[in-house]
The first five atom37 places (N, CA, C, CB, O) and aatype in JSON, in Angstrom:
{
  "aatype": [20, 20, 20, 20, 20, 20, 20, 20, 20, 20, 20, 20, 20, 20, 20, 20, 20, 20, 20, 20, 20, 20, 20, 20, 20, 20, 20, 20, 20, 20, 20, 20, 20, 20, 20, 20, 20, 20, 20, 20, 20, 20, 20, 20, 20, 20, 20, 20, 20, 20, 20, 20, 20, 20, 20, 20, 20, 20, 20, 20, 20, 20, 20, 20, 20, 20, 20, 20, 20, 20, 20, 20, 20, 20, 20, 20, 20, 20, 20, 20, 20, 20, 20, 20, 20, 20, 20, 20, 20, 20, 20, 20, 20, 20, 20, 20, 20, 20, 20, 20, 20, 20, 20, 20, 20, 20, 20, 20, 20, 20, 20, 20, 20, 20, 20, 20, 20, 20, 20, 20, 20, 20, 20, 20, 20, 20, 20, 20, 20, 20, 20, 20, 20, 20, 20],
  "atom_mask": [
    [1, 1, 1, 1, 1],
    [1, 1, 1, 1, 1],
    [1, 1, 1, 1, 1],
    [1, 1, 1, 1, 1],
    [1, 1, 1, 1, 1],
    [1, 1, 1, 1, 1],
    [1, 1, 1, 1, 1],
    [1, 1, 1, 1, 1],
    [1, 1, 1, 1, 1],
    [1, 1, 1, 1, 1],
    [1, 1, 1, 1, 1],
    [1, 1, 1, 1, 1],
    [1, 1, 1, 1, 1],
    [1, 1, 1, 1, 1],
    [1, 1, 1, 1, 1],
    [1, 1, 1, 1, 1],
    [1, 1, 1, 1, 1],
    [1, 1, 1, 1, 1],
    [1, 1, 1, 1, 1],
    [1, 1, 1, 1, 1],
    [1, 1, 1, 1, 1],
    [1, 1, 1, 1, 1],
    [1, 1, 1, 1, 1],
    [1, 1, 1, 1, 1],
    [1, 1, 1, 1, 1],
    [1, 1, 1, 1, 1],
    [1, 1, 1, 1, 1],
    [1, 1, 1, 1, 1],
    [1, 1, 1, 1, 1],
    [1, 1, 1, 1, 1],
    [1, 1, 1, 1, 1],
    [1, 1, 1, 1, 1],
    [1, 1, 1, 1, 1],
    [1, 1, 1, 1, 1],
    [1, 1, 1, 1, 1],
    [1, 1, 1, 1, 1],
    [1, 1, 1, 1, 1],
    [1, 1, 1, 1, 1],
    [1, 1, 1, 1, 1],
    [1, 1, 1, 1, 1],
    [1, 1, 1, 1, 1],
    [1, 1, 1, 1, 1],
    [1, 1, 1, 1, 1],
    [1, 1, 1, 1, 1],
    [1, 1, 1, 1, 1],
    [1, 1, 1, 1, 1],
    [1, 1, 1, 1, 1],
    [1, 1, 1, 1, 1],
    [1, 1, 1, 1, 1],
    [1, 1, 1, 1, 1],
    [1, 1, 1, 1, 1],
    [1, 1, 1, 1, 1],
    [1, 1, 1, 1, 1],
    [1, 1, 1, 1, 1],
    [1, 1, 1, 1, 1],
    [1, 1, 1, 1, 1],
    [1, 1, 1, 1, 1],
    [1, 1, 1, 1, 1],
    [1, 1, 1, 1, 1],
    [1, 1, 1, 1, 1],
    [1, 1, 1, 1, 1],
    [1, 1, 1, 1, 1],
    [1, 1, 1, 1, 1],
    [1, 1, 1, 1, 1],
    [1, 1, 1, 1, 1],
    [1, 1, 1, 1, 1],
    [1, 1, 1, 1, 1],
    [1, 1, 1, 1, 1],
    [1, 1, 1, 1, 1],
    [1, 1, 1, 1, 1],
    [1, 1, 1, 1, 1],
    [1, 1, 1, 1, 1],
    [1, 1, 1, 1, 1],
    [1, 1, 1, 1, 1],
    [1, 1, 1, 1, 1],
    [1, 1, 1, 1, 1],
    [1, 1, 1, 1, 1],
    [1, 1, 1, 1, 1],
    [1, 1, 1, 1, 1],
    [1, 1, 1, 1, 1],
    [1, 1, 1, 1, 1],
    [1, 1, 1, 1, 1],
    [1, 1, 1, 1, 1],
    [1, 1, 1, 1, 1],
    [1, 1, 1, 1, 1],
    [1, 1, 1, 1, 1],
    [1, 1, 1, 1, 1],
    [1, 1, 1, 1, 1],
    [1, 1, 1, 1, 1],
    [1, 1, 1, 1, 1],
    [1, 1, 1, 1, 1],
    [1, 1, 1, 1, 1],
    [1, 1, 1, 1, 1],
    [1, 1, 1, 1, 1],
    [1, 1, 1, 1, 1],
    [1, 1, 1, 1, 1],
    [1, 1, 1, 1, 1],
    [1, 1, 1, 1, 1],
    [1, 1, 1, 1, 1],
    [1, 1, 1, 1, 1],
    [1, 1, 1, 1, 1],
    [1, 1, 1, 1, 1],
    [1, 1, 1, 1, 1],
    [1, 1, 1, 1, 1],
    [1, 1, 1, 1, 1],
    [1, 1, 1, 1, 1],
    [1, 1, 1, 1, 1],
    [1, 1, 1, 1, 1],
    [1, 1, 1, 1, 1],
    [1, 1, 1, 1, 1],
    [1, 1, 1, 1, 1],
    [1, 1, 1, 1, 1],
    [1, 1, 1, 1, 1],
    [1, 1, 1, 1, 1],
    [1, 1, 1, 1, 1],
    [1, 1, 1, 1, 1],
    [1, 1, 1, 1, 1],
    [1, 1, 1, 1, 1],
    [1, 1, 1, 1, 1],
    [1, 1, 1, 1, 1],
    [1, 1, 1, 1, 1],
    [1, 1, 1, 1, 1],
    [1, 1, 1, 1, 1],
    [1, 1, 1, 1, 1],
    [1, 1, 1, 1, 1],
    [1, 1, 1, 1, 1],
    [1, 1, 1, 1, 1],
    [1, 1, 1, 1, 1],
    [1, 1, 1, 1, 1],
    [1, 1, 1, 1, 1],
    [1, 1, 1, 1, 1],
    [1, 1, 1, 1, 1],
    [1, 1, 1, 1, 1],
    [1, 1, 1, 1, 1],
    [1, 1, 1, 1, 1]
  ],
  "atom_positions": [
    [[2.92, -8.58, -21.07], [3.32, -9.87, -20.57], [2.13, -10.82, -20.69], [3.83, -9.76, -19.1], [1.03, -10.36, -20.37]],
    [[2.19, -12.09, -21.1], [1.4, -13.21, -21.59], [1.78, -14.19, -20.45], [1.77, -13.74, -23.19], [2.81, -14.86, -20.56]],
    [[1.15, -14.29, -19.59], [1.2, -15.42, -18.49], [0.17, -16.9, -18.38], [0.92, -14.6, -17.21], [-1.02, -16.93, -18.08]],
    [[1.19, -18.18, -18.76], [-0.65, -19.08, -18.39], [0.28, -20.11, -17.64], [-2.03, -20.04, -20.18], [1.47, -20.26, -17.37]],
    [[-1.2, -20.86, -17.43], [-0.98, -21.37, -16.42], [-2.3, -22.83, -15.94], [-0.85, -20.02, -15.52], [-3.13, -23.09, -16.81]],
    [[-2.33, -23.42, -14.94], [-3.17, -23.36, -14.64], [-3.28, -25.3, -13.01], [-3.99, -23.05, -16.31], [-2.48, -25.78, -12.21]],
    [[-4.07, -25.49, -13.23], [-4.47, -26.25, -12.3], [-3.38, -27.78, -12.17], [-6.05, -26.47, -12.67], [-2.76, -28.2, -13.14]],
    [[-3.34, -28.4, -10.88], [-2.25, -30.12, -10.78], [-2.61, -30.87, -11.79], [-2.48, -31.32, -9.34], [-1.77, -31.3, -12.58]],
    [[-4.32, -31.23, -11.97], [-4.54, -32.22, -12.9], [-4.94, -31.74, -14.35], [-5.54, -33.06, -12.35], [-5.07, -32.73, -15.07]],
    [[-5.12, -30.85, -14.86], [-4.96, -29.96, -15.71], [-6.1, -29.54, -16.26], [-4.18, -30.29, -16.53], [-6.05, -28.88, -17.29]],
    [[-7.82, -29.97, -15.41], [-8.72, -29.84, -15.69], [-9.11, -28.19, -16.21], [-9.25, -30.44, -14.73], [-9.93, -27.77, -17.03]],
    [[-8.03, -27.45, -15.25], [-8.59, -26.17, -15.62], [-7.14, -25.31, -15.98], [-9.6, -25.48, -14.28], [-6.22, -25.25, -15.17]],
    [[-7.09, -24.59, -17.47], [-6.19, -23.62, -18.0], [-6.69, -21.91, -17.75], [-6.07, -24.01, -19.62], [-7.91, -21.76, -17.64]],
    [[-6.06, -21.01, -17.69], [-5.75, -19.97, -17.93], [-5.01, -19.03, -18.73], [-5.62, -19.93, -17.36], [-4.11, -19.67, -19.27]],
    [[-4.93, -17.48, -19.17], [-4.22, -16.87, -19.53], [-4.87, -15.6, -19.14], [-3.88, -17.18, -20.7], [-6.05, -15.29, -19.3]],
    [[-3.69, -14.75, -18.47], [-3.28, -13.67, -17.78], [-2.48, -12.81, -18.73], [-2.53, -14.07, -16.59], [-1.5, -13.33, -19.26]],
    [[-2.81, -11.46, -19.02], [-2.4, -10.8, -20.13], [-2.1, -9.34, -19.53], [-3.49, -10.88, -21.31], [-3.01, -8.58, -19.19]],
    [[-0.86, -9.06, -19.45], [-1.11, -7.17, -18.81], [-0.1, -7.27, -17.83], [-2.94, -6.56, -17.88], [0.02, -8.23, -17.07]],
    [[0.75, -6.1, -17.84], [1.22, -6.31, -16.75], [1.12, -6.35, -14.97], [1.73, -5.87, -17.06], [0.09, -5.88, -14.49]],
    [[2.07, -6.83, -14.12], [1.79, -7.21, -12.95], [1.45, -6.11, -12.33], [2.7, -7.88, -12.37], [2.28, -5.23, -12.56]],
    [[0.23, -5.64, -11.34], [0.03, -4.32, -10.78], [0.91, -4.48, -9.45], [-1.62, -3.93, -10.53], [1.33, -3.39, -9.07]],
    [[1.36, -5.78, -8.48], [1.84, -6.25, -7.53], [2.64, -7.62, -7.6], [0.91, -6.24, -6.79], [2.15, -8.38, -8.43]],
    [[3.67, -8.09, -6.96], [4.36, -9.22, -6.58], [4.2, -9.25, -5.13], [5.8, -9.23, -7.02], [4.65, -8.34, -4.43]],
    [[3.61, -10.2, -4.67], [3.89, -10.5, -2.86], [3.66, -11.74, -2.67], [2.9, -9.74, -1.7], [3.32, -12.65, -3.42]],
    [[3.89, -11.66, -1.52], [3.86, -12.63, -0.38], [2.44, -12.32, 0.84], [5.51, -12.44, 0.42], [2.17, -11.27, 1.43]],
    [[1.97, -13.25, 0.88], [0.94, -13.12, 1.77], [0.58, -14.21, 2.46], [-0.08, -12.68, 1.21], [0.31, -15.34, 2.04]],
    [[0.61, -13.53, 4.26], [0.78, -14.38, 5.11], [-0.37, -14.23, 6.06], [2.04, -14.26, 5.62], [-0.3, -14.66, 7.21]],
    [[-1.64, -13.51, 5.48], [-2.52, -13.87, 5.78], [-3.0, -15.56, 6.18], [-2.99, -13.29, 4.98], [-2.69, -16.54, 5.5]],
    [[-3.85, -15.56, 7.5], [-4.4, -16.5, 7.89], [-5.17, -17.18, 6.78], [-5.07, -16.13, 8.91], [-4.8, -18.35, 6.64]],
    [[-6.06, -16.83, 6.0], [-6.82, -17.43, 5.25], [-5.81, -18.61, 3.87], [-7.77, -16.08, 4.69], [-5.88, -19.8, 3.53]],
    [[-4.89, -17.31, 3.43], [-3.53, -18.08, 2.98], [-2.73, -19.37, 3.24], [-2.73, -17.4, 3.25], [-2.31, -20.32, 2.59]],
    [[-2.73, -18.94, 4.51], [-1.96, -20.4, 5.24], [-2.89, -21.61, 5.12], [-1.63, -20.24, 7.05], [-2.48, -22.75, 4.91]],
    [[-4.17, -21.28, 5.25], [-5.0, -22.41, 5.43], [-4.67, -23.12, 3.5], [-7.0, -21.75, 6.01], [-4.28, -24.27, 3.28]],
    [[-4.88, -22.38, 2.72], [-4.67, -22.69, 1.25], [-3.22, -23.33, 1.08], [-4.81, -21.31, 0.31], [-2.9, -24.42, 0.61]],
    [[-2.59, -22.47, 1.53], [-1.18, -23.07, 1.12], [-0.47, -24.27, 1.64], [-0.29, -22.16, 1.35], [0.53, -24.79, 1.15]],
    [[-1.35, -24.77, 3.1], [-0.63, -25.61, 3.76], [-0.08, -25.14, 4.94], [0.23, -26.06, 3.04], [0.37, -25.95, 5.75]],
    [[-0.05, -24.17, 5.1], [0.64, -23.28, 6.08], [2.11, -22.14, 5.97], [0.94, -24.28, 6.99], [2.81, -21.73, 6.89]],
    [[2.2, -21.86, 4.61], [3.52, -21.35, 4.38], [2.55, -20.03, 3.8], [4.8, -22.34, 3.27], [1.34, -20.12, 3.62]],
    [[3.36, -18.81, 3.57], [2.79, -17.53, 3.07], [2.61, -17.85, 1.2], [4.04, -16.04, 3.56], [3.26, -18.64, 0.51]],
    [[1.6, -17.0, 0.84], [1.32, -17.23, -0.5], [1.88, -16.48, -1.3], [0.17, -17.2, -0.78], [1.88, -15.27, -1.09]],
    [[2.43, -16.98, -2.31], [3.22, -15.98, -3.09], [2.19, -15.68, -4.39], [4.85, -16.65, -3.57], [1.78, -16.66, -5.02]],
    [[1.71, -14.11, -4.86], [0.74, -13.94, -5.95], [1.53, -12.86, -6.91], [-0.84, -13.38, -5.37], [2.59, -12.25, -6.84]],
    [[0.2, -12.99, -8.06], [0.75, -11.84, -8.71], [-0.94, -11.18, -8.57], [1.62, -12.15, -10.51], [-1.92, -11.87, -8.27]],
    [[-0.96, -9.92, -8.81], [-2.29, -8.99, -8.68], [-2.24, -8.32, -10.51], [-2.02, -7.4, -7.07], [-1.44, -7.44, -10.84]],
    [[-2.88, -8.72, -11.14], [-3.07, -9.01, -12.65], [-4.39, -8.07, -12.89], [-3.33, -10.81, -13.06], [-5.25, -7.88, -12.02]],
    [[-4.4, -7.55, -14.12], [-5.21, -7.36, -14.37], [-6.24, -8.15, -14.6], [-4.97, -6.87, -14.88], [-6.06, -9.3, -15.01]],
    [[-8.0, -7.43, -14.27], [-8.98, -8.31, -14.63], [-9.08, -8.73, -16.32], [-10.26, -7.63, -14.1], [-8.87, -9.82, -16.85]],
    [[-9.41, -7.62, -16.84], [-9.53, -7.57, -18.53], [-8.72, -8.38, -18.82], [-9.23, -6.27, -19.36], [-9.33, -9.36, -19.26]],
    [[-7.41, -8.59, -18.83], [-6.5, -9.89, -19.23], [-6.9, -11.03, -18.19], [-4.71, -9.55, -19.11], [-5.87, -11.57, -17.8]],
    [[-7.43, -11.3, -17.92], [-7.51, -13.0, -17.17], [-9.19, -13.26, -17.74], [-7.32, -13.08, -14.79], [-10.23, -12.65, -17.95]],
    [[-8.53, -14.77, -17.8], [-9.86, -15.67, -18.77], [-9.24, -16.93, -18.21], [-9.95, -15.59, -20.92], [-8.09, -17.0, -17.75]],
    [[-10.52, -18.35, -18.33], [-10.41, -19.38, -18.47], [-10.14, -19.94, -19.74], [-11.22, -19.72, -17.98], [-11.13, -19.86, -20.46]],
    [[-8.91, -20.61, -20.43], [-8.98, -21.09, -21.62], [-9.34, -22.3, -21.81], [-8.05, -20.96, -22.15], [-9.31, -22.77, -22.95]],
    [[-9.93, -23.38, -20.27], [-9.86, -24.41, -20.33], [-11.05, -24.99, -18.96], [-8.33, -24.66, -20.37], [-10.48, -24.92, -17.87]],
    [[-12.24, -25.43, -18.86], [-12.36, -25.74, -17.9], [-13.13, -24.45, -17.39], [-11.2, -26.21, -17.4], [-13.06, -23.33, -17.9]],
    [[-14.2, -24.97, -15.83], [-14.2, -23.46, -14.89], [-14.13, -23.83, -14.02], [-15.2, -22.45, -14.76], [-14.25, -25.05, -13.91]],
    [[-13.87, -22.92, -12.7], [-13.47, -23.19, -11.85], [-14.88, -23.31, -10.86], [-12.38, -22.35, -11.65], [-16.02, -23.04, -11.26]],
    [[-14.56, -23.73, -9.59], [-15.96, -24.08, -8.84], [-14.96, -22.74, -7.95], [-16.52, -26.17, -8.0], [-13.76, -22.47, -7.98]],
    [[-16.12, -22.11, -7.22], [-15.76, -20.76, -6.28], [-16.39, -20.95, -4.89], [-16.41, -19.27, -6.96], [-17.53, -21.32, -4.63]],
    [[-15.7, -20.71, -4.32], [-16.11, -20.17, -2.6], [-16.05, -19.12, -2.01], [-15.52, -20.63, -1.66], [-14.9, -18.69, -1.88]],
    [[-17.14, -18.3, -1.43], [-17.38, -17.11, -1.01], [-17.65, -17.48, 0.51], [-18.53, -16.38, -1.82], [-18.33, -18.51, 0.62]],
    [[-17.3, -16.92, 1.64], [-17.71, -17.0, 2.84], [-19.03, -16.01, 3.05], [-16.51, -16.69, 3.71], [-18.86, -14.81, 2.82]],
    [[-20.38, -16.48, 3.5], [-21.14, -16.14, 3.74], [-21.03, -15.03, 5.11], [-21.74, -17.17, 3.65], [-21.28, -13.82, 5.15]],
    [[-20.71, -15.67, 5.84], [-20.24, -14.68, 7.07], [-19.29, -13.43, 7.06], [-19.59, -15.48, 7.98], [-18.92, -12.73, 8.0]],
    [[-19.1, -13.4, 6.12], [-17.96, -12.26, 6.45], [-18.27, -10.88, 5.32], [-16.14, -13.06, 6.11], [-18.2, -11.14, 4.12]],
    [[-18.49, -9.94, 5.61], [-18.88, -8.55, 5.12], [-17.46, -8.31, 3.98], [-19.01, -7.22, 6.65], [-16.3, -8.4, 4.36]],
    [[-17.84, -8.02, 2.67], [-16.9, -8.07, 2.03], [-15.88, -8.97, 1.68], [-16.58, -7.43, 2.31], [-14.74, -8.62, 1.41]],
    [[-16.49, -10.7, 1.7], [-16.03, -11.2, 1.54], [-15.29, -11.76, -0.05], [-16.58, -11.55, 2.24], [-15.89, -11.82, -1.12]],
    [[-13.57, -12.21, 0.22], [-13.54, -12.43, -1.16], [-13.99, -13.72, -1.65], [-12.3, -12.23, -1.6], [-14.41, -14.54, -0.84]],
    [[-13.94, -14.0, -2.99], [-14.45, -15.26, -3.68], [-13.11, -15.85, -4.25], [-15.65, -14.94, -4.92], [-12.18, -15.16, -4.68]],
    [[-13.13, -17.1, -4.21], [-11.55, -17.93, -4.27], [-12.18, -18.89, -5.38], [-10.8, -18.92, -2.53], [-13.18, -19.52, -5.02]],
    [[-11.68, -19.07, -6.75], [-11.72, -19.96, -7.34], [-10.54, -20.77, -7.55], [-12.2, -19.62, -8.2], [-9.35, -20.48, -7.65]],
    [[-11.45, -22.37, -7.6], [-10.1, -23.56, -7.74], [-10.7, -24.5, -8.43], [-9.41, -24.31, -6.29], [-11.85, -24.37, -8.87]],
    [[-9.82, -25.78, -8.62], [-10.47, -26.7, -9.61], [-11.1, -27.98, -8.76], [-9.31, -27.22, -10.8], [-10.4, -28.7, -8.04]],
    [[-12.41, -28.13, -8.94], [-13.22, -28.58, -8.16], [-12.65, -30.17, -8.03], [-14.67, -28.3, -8.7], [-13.08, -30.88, -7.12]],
    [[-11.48, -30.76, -9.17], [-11.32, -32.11, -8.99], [-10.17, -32.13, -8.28], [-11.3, -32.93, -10.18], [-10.03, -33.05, -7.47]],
    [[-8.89, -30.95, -8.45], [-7.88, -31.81, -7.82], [-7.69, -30.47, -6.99], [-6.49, -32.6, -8.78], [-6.49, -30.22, -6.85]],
    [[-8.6, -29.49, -6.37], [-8.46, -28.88, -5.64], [-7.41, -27.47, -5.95], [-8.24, -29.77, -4.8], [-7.44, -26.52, -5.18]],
    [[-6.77, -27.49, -6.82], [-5.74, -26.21, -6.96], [-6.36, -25.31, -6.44], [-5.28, -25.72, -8.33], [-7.58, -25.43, -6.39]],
    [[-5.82, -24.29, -5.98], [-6.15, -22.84, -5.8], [-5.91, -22.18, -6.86], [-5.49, -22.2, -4.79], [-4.69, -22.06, -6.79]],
    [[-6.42, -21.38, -8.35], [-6.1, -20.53, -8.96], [-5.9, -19.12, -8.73], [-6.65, -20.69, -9.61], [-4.79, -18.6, -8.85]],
    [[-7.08, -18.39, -8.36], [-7.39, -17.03, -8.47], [-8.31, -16.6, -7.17], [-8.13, -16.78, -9.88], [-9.22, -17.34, -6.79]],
    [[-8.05, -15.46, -6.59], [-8.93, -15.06, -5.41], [-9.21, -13.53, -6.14], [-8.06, -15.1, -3.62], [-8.45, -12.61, -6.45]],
    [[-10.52, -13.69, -6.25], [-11.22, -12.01, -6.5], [-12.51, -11.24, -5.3], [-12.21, -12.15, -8.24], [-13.66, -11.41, -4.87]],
    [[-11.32, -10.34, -5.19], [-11.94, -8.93, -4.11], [-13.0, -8.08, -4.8], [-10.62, -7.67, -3.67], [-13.09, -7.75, -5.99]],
    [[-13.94, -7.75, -3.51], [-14.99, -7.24, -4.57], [-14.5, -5.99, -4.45], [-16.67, -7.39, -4.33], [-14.02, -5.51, -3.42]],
    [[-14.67, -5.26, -5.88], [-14.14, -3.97, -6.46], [-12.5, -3.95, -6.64], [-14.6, -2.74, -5.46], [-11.73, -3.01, -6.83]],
    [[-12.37, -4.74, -6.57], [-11.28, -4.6, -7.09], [-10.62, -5.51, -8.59], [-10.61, -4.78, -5.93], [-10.55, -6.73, -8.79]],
    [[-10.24, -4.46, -9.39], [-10.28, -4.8, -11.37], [-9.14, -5.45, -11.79], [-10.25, -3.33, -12.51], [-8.59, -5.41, -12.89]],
    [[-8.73, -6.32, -10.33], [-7.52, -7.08, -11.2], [-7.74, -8.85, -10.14], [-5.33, -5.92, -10.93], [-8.51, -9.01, -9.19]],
    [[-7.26, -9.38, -10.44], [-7.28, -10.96, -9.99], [-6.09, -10.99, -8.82], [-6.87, -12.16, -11.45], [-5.14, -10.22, -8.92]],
    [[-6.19, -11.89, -7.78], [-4.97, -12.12, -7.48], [-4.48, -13.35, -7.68], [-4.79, -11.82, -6.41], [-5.2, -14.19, -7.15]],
    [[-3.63, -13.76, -8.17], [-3.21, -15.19, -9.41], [-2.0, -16.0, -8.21], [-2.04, -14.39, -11.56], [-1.15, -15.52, -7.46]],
    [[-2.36, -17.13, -8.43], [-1.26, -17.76, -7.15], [0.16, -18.09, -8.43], [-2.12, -19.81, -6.04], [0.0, -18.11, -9.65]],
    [[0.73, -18.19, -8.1], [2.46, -17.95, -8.63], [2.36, -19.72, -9.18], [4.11, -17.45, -6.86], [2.44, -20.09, -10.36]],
    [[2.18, -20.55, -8.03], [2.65, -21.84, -8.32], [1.42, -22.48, -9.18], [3.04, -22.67, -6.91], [1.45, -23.7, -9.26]],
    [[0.32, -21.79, -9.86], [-0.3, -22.19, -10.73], [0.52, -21.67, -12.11], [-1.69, -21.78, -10.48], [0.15, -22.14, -13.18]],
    [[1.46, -20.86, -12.11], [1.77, -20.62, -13.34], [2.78, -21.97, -14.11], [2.48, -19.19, -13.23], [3.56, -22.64, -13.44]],
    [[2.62, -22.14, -15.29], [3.47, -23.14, -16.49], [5.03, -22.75, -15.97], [3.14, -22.56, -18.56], [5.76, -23.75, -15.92]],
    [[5.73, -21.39, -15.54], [6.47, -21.18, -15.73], [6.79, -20.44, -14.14], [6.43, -20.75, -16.98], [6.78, -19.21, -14.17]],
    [[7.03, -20.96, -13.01], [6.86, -19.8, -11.92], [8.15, -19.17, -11.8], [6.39, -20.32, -10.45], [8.24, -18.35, -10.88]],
    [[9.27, -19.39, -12.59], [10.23, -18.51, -12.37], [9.88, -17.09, -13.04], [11.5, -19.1, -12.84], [10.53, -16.1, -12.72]],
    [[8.76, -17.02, -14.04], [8.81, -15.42, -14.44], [8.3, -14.55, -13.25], [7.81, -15.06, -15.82], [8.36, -13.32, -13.28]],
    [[7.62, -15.48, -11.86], [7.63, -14.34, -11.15], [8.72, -13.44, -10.8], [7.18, -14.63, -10.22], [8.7, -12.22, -10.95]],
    [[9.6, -14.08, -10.34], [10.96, -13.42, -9.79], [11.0, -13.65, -8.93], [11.3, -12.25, -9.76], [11.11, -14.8, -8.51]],
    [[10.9, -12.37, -8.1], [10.73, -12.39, -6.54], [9.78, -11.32, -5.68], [12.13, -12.22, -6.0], [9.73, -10.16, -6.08]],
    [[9.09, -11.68, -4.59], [8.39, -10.43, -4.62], [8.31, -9.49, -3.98], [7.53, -10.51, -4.66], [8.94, -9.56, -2.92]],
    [[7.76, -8.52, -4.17], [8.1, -6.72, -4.04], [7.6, -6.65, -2.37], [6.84, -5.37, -5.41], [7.63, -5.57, -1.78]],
    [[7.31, -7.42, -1.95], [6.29, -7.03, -0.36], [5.9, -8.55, -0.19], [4.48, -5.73, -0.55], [5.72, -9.49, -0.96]],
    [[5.84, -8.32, 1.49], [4.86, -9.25, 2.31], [3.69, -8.1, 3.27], [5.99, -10.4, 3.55], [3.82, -7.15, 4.04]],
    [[2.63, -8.82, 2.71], [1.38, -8.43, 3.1], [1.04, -9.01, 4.2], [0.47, -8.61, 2.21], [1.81, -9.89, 4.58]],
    [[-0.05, -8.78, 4.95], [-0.71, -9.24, 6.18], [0.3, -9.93, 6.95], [-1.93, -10.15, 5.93], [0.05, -11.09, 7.27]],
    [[1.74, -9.24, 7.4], [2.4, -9.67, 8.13], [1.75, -10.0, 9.99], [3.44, -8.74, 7.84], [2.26, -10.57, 10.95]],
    [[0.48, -9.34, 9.77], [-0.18, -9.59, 11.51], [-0.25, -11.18, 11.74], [-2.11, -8.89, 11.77], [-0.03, -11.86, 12.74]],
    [[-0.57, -11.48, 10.58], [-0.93, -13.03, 10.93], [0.06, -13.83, 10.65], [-2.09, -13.63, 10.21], [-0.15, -15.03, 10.83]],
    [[1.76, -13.31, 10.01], [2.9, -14.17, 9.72], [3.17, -15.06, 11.09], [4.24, -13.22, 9.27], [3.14, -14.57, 12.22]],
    [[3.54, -16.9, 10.71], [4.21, -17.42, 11.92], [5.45, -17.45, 11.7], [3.83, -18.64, 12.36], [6.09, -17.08, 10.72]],
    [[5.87, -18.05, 12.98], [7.02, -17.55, 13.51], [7.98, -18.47, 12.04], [7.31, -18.04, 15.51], [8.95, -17.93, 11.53]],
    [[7.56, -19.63, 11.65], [8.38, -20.26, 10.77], [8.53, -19.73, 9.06], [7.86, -21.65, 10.88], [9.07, -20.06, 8.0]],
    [[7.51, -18.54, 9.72], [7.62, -17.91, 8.12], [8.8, -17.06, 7.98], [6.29, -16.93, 7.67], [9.42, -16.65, 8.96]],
    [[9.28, -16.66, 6.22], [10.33, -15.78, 5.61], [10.2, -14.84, 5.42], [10.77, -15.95, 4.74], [9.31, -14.67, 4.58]],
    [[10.62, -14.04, 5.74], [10.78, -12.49, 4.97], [12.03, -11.79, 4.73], [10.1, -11.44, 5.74], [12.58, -11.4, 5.76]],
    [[12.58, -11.56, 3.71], [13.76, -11.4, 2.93], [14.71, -10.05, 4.25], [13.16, -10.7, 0.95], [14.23, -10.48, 5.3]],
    [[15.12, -9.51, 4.45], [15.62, -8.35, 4.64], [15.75, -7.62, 4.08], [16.29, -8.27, 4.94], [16.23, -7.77, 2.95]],
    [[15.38, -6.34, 4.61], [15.02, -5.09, 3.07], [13.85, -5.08, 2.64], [15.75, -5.34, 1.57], [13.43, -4.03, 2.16]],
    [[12.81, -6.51, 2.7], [11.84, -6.18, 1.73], [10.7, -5.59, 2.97], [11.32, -7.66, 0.63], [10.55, -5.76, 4.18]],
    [[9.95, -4.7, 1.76], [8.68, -3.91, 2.13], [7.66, -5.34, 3.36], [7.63, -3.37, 0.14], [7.71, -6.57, 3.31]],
    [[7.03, -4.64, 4.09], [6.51, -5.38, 4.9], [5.04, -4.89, 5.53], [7.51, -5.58, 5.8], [4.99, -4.36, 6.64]],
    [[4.2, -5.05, 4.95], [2.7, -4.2, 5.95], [1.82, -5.37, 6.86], [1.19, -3.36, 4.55], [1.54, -6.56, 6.68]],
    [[1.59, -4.56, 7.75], [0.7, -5.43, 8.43], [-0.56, -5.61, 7.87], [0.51, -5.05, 9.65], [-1.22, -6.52, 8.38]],
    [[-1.05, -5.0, 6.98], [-2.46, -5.48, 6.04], [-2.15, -4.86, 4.53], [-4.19, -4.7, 6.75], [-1.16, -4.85, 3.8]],
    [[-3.13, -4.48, 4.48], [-2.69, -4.04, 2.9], [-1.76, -3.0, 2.57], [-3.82, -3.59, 2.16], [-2.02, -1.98, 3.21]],
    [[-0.72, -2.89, 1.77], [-0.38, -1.15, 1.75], [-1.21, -0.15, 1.38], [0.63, -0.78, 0.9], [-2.2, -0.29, 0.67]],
    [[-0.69, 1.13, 1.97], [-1.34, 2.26, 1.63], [-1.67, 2.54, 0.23], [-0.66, 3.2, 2.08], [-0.78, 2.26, -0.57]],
    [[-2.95, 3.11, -0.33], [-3.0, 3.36, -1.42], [-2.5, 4.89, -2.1], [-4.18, 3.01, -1.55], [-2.6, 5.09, -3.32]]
  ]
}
C-alpha cells in the first residue's frame, strides 16, 4: 500500500509505503490537546516506508517526561503529521493528513481509553484498551 499525504498549507508532503501494522483511535490526553479535543484517528506504518517528499517538519519532544515521544508538524500552518516513539520501527501517521482519508476505513481499536471524555465515540463491538494493547 502507497499512502501520501501531507500538511493544510502544503508546505510539507509525504509518502508512507507498507502495510498498516494498526488502525485506531486515540483518546489519549496529549491527543486531544492536538486534535482540538476529539480522539485521534492514526495509522501505525512502517518506519522504512515513511519519508518526507516535500519540505521538513519542525519536531517537539517534551523534555520532562522519561521516554518521551517526538511529534512532527509543519512549522507554518501547524498540521500535525507524524508522532515517533522511541524504539519503536514504525510512525504513527494522523489519518486526516492523508490526500485520501477514506483509505483508512475504519479503525480496529480505541487506545488510551483512561483519558476518553465523556463526549467522545466508541463504536460498539470495537476493541477498547485502557493504554496500549497487549503485545
Amino acid at each position: 500500500m502507497k499512502l501520501e499525504g501531507g500538511c493544510y498549507c502544503g508546505a510539507l508532503r509525504y509518502v508512507a509505503e507498507g502495510e498498516p501494522m494498526m488502525k485506531a483511535q486515540c483518546h489519549c490526553r496529549e491527543c486531544q490537546y492536538i486534535s482540538g479535543g476529539s480522539p485521534n484517528m492514526f495509522l501505525l506504518m512502517p518506519l522504512k516506508g515513511f519519508s518526507y517528499s516535500k519540505g521538513t517538519p519542525k519536531q517537539f519532544t517534551r523534555s520532562d517526561l522519561e521516554g518521551a515521544v517526538t511529534r512532527e508538524f509543519c512549522a507554518d500552518c501547524g498540521t500535525h503529521i507524524v508522532t515517533r516513539r522511541p524504539k519503536l520501527p514504525a510512525v504513527i501517521l494522523k489519518v486526516g493528513t492523508l490526500d485520501d482519508p477514506n483509505l483508512f476505513g475504519s479503525p480496529q481499536m480505541a487506545v488510551f481509553t483512561v483519558d476518553k471524555q465523556a463526549f467522545h465515540h466508541i463504536p460498539d463491538g470495537m476493541l477498547a484498551f485502557e493504554r496500549l494493547p497487549p503485545r
